[in-house]
N, C-alpha and C positions, 0 to 999 in steps of 0.2 A: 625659545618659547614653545610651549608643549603647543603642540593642533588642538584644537578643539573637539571634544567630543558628539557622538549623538545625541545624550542625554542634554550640551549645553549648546546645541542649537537650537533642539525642542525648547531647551526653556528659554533662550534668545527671542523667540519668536514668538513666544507670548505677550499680547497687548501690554503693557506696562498700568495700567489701568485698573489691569484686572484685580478681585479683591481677595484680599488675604483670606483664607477657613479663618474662622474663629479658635482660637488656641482651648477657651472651653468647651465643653460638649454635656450639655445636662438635660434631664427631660422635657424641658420647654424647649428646647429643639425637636423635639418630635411633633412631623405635621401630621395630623389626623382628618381624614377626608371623609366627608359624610356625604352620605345618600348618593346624590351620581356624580359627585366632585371628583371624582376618580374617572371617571369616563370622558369630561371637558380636560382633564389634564394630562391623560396617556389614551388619546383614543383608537393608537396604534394598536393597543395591548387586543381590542375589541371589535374592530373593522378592520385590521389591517394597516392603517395610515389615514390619509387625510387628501389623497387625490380624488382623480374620478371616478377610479375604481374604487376606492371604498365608500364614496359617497351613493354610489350604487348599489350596493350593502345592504344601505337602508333598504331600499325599496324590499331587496329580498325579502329580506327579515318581516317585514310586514307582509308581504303575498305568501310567503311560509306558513306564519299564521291562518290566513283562510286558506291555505290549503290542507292546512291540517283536519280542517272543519267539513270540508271536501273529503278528507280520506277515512275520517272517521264515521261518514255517511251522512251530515246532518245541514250539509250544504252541497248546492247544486248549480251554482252560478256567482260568478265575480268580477266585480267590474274593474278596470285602470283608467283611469284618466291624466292626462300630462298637461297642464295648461303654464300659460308662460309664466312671467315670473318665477319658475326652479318651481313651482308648487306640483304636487303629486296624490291624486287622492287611488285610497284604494279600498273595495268594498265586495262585504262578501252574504251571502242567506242563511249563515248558522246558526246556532242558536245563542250570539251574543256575548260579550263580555258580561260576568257576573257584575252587577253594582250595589250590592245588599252589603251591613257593612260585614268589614273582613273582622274576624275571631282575634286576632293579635293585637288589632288596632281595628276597637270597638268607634273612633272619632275620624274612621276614613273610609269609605267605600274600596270594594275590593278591584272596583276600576283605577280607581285613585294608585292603591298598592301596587298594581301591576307598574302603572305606568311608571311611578314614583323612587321605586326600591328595587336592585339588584335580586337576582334569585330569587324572584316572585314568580309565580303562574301557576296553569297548572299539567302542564309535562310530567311535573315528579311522579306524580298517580297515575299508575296505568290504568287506572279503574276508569280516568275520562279519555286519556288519548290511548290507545293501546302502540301506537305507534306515531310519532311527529314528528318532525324537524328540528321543533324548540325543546333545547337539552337542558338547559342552566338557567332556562329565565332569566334574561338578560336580553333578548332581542328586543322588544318592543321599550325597554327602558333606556336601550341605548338609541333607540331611533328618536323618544324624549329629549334624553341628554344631549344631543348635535344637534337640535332643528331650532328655530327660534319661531317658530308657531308649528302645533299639533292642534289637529282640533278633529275630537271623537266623538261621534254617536253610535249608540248604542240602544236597538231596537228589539226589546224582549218582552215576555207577557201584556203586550198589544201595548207600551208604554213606550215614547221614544226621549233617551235623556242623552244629554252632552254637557261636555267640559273640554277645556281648551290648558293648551300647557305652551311652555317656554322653558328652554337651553338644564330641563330635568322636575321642573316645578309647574304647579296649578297655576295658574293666574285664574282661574273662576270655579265655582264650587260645582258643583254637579245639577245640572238644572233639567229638568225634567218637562216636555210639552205639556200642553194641556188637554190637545188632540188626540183621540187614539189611532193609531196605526195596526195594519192588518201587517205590515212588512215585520220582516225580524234579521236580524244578523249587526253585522259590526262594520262602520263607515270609518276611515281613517285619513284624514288631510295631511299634511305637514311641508313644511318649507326646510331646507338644511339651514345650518346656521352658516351665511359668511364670514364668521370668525372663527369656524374649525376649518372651513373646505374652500375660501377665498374668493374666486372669483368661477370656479368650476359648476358647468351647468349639466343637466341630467340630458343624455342622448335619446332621443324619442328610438332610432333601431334598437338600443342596447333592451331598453323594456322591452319594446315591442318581442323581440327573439325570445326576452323570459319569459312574458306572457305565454307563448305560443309553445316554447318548451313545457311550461306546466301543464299547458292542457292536451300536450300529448301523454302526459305520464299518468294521468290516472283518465280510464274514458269514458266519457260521457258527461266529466265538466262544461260545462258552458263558460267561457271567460270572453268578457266583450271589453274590447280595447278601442280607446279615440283620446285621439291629439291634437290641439293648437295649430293648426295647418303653418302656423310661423317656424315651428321647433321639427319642420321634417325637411332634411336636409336631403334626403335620400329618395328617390323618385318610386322608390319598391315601396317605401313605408306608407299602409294606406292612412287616414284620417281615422277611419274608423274599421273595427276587424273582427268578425264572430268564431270562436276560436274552440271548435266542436271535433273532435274525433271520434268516431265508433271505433276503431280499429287501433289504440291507443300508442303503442310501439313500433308497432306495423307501420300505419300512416310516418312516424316518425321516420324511419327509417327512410321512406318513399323520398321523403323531404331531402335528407341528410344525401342520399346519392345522384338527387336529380344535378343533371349533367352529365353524368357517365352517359355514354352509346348503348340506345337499346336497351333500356333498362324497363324491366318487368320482375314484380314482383309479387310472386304467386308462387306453387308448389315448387316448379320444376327449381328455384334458387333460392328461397327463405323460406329458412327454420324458424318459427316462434310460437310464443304460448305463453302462463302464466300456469303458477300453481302454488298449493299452499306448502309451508315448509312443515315437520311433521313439530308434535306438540304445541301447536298453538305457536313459535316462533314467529310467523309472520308469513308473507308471501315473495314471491317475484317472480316479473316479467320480462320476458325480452324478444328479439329482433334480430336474428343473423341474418347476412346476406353475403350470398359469394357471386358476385359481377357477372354479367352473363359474356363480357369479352374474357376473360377468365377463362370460363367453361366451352367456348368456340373456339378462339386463337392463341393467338400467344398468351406466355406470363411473364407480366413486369415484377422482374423477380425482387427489385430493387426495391418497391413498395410496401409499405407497413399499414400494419394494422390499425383502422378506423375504431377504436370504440370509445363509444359515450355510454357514463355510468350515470346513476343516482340513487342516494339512501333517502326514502323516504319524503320525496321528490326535491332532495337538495340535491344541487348538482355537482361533481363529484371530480374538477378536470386532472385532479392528483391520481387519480384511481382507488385503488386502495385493496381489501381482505377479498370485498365482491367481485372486483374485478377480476383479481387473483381464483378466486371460483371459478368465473366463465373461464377463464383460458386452462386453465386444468382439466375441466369437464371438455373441453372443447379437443384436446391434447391428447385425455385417456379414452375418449369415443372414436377418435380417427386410428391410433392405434389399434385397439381394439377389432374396430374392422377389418384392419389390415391383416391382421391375425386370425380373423376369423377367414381370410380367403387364401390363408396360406402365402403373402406376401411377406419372406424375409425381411425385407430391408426396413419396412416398418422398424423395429426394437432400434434404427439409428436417429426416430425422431424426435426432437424435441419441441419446446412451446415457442420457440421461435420459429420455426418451420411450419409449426399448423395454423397457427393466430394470424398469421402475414397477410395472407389472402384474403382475409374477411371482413365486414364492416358490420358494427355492429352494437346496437345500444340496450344498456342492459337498466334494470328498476327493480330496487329490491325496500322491503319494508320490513322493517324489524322494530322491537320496541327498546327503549334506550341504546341506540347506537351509539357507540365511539367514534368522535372523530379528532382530528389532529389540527390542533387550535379553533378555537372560534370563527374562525372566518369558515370554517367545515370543507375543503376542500379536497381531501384528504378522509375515509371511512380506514378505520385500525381495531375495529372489531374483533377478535380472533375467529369468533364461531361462524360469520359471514362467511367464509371463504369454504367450510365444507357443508353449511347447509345451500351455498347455491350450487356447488361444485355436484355434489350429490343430487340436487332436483334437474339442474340441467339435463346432466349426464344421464339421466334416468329415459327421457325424455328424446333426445339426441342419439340413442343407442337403437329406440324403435325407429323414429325416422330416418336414419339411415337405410335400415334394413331394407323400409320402402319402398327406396327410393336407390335402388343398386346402381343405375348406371351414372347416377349422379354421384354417390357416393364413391365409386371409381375413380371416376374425374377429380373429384376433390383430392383422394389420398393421392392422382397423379401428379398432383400442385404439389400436395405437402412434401413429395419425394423430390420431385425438381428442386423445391424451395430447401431442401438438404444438400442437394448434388451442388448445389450453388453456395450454400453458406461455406460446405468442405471446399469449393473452388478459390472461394475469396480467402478461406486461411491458407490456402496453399499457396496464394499468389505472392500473400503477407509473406510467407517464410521464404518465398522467390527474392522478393523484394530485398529483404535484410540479408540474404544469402548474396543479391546480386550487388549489394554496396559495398561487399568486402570481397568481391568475385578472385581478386588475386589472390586469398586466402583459400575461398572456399569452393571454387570453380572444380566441378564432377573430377574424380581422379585420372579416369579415361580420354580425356581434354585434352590434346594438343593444339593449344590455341595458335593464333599467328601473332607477329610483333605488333603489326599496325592496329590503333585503336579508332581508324577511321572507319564507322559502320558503313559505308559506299566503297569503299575498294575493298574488303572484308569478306572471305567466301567460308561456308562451315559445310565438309561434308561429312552428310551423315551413311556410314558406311556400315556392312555388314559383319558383323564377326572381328574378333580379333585377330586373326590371320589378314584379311583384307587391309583391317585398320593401322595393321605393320608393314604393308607395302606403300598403302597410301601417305603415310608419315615421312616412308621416303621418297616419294615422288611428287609431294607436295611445294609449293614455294614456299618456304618460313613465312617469307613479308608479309603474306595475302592471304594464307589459304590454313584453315582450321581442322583438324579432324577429328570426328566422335566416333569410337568405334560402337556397336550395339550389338546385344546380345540377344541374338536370333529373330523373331518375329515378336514384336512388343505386342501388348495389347489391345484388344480394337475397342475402342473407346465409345462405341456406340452404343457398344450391348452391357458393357463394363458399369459397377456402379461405382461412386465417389469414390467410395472409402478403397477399394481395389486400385482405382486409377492415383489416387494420394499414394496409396503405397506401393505403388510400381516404380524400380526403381531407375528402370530405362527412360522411364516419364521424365521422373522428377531429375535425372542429370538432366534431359533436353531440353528442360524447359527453365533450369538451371543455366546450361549455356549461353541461350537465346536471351533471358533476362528480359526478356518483355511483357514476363506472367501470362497468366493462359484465363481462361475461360470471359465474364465481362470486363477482368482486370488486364486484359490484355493491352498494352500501350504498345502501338508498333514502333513511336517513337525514339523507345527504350531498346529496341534490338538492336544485339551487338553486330549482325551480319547482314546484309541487302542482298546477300544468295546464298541462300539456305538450299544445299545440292544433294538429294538423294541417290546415293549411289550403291545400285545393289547390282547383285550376278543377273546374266542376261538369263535367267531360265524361271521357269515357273514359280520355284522358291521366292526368287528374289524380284517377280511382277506381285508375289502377295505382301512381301514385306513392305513395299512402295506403296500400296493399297492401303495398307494398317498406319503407316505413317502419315500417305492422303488424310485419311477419315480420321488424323489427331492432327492435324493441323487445319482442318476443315469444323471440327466441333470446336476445338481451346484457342484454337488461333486464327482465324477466319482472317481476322487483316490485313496478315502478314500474306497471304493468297493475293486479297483484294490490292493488296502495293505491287503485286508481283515478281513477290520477292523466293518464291519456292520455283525450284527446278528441278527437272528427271534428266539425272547423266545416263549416256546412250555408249555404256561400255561393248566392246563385241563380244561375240560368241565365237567366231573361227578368226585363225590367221588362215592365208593363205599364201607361199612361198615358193618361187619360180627361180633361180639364178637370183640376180640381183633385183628381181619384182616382189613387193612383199605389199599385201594389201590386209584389209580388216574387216571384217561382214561382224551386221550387226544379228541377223539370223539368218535361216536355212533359206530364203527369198531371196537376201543381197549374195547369199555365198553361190546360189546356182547362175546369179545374173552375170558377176565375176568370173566366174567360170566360161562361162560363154564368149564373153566381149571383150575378157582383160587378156586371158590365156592363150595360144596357141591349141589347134586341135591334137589330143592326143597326147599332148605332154605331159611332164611330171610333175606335178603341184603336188609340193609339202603343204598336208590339210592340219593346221592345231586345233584343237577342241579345248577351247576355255575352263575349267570346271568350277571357276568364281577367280573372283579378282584377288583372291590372296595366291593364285597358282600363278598368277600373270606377274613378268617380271618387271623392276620396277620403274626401266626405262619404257617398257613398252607400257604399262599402265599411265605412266605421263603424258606419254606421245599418243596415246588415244582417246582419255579420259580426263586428265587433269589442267592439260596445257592447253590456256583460252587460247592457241596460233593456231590448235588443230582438232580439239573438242566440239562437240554437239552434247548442247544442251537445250530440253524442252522446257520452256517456262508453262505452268502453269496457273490456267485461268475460270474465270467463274463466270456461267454464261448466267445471264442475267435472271432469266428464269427461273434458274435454280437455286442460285443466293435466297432468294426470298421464301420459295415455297415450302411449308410442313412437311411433304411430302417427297422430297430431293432426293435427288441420284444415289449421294451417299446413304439417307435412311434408308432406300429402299433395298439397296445393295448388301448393308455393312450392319442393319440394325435389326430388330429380333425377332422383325415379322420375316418367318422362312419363306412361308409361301409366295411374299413380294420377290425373294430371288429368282424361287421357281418359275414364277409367272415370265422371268426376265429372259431366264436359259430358255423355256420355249419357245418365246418370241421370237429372241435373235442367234438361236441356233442353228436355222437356215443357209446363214450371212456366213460362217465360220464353216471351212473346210479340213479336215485333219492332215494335220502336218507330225512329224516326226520331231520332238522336242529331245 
């Protein structure tokens, strides 16, 4: 008997119920959907779906509209109201819904058509809104179509009329007060329907924050907001909220970082402004800010970039062409400085490196935007992206210049924030290199058998001559050797891309497999005594230094486990008959001389000239074998782990003068000896 297939489980597993197509197919099968039938029967297509979040939608779409009336200068203030029952009123001072009748349909008022009919309003004309939210005429008709009461007034030439609707349709004719009214603008009620959105009710925070976002984005609206003291779940959410910014982006901004430490926001750390884009385009505003822990102490390199956008005060959390602007203009201004002060390393930056640090919300207004479906979350513009790219940057290039020591600091970020992204891919390719390590483990690697990182020792010796005595004086079982080729690079003054491509690096850190910089896992190391083993002389006290201050910047952990060691190979033999001793320098070889020797006798003196000249039982027996070696571990005094200012930078990094200051101090303490 054949198995069954997937195609005849799928059809197994259909209801038996279910009902045959129709074998015919003629034009009375085709359904035709009039006026807002279409929006009750896919109201995904137009909101998104049918949760909370799209039922919130609504609300937009109607606060959109006055604020369009806000942006277009002819209103000044707007009210929200939340009261129970799901109801939502929302109200604004413009200058009204037209209700005279409409030209197309001389038997309906042109309030009627808006509400009534798909791709109504009037967006299409720039002659009324030169810039607004409402694309398609379709917002206030779909907020009709889902609600099962709307109820409008509409307050123009001192006359105040209303009409009420339901689930896309009038239920009463346009009825007009008797009273005149000095007020003007356009009042909007309505209830969602629960037979599109169920049992889902509108969150008093969630308005409340849109409220407050829109009247940050254009300044000098007035929006007052109050709610049903029952529907505030939230102890922040006030009752009632006067919602005024002079400083429009600014303030915004103030909002969006409070919490951060010490946060002031004034010249010395925000960039903002507003300006017109050229030929009549439109305009926009924004808000940078770079954290003032940032500009003080450390940088959490690990952190990304805050920005909030909007077109046209829709809010935008896809980003989109504008966004793409700001970080360009933000990208070619940092560079640019960089260049202008003669800083190399600049031309390795990119927009991930500059954007990282910053937080920051951008407002742009243009007239018929694109966006990416109906729900507008998402601006696809094309020409957005170089008309803010170019007003920013315009902008951003003087303030810079202003402001030099800041602008310093900044590019000091954007450069760290490269030395670190080159860190984290190098770690990547440690990584992948260390999962196949019996493949691809550095060719100078004499590894040992045991794969137990605690009984496991790797020394790191100088030169190839060394590294072929130590190979044979080594224990296979236990003991690792890397030979290195002369003085590596000091990592301090070093930039990424130099330290990526070095290639003494990248075997030891290859070895080690525990990646380096914040990817460093000490977990992951294959050795628990990582042993520096250089010649007792000058050379080889600098090569221990350069290897210090790269295990101290990339690998700091492996320090703090106490897992690095300094081997204390000698400088002299010294040889009497059957007396044969080992000085570590010209201090233990005179004190030997004195206490071990007879006076006057003949002591064979050897002179070391590095550990590839030492033979390779005596390198064993003085250096390699834990029965009769000295080794220094070490460690990190507490003080110095933490501070900017550390031993190693002050030593090994590229302020000179900080060494110089070091040698006059403690050259007192230091007597000349004979190396």
């Amino acid at each position: 008997m054949t198995a069954p297939t997937l195609f005849d489980k799928i059809a197994s597993s259909k209801a038996p119920s279910a009902k045959k197509p129709k074998a015919d197919y003629t034009a009375k099968d085709i359904e035709v959907l009039e006026g807002l039938e279409p929006v009750r029967k896919r109201p995904g297509m137009y909101i998104g779906g049918t949760d909370e979040k799209a039922m919130h939608h609504l609300v937009a779409e109607v606060l959109d509209n006055a604020m369009d009336e806000v942006v277009a200068g002819f209103a000044k203030r707007i009210d929200i109201r939340l009261d129970k029952d799901n109801v939502i009123s929302i109200s604004d001072d413009g200058r009204g819904i037209p209700v005279d009748p409409h030209p197309k349909f001389p038997h309906l008022s042109a309030l009627e058509v808006i509400f009534t009919t798909l791709h109504s309003g009037g967006k299409f004309d720039t002659n009324v809104y030169s810039t607004s939210g409402g694309l398609h005429g379709v917002g206030i008709s779909v907020v009709n179509a889902l609600s099962d009461l709307v109820q409008v007034e509409v307050r123009r030439d001192k006359i105040c009329y209303r009409q009420d609707y339901s689930r896309g349709n009038s239920i009463t004719t346009l009825l007009q007060d008797e009273t005149p009214t000095r007020k003007r603008g356009t009042s909007i009620r309505f209830h969602p329907d629960p037979e599109i959105f169920d049992k889902h009710m509108f969150r008093a925070q969630t308005i409340y924050q849109l409220a407050q976002a829109k009247a940050y984005l254009f300044k000098g609206v007035e929006i007052l907001w109050s709610c049903d003291p029952s529907l505030i779940k939230d102890d922040r959410i006030p009752r009632e909220q006067r919602f005024l910014y002079p400083q429009g982006l600014t303030d915004y901004l103030a909002d969006l970082v409070k919490g951060e430490s010490e946060i002031v926001l004034d010249e010395a750390n925000c960039f903002s402004g507003d300006a017109a884009f050229p030929e009549q385009q439109g305009r926009t505003e924004w808000a940078i800010f770079w954290p003032q822990s940032l500009l003080d102490d450390d940088i959490d390199l690990g952190e990304d970039a805050r920005i909030v956008s909007f077109c046209n005060t829709i809010p935008t959390p896809q980003g989109g062409t504008h966004e793409a602007g700001l970080r360009s203009a933000l990208t070619r201004s940092i560079r640019d400085y960089g260049e202008r002060i003669n800083n190399r390393r600049t031309s390795s930056l990119t927009a991930e490196d500059v954007n990282g640090a910053v937080i920051a919300v951008l407002s742009c207004f243009i007239p018929q935007p694109q966006f990416q479906g109906q729900t507008k979350e998402k601006l696809v513009s094309q020409h957005a992206t170089r008309l803010v790219e170019n007003t920013i940057k315009d902008h951003l290039d003087h303030w810079l210049a202003g402001h030099p020591k800041l602008a310093e600091r900044i590019l000091e970020i954007t450069l760290a924030r490269a030395d670190e992204r080159l860190r984290r891919k190098q770690a990547k390719e440690v990584a992948r290199a260390s999962a196949t390590r019996k493949l691809r483990l550095p060719g100078k690697l004499t590894d040992c058998t045991s794969t137990d990182p605690a009984q496991c020792e790797l020394f790191l010796v100088e030169g190839d001559s060394a590294g072929g005595s130590a190979k044979q004086a080594r224990s296979r079982a236990t003991q690792a050797v890397l030979p290195l080729k002369g003085k590596i690079l000091n990592v301090a003054t070093a930039s990424l891309d130099k330290l990526k491509a070095n290639q003494e690096i990248s075997d030891l850190a290859l070895a080690l497999g525990c990646g380096i910089g914040k990817a460093c896992d000490v977990t992951k190391l294959r050795y628990h005594r990582v042993v520096i083993m250089t010649d007792a002389d000058v050379d080889g006290a600098h090569i221990a230094s350069l290897l210090l201050t790269f295990f101290f910047q990339e690998m700091r952990p492996i320090i703090e486990k106490g897992y690095v060691y300094l081997a204390q190979p000698p400088l002299y033999r010294l040889a009497n008959g059957g007396t044969v001793l080992y000085a570590r320098d010209d201090a233990e070889k005179e004190l030997f001389m004195k206490t071990k020797f007879r006076a006057n006798s003949k002591v064979e003196i050897s002179r070391f000239k590095g550990l590839g000249e030492m033979p390779v039982d005596q390198l064993r027996q003085t250096t390699m074998s834990p029965l009769h070696r000295t080794l220094l571990q070490v460690k990190l005094l507490p003080e110095e782990a933490t501070a900017p200012d550390n031993f190693v930078a002050r030593l090994m990094g590229r302020n000179a003068e900080a060494r110089f200051l070091f040698i006059q101090e403690n050259a007192p303490f230091f007597k000349d000896v004979d190396i």
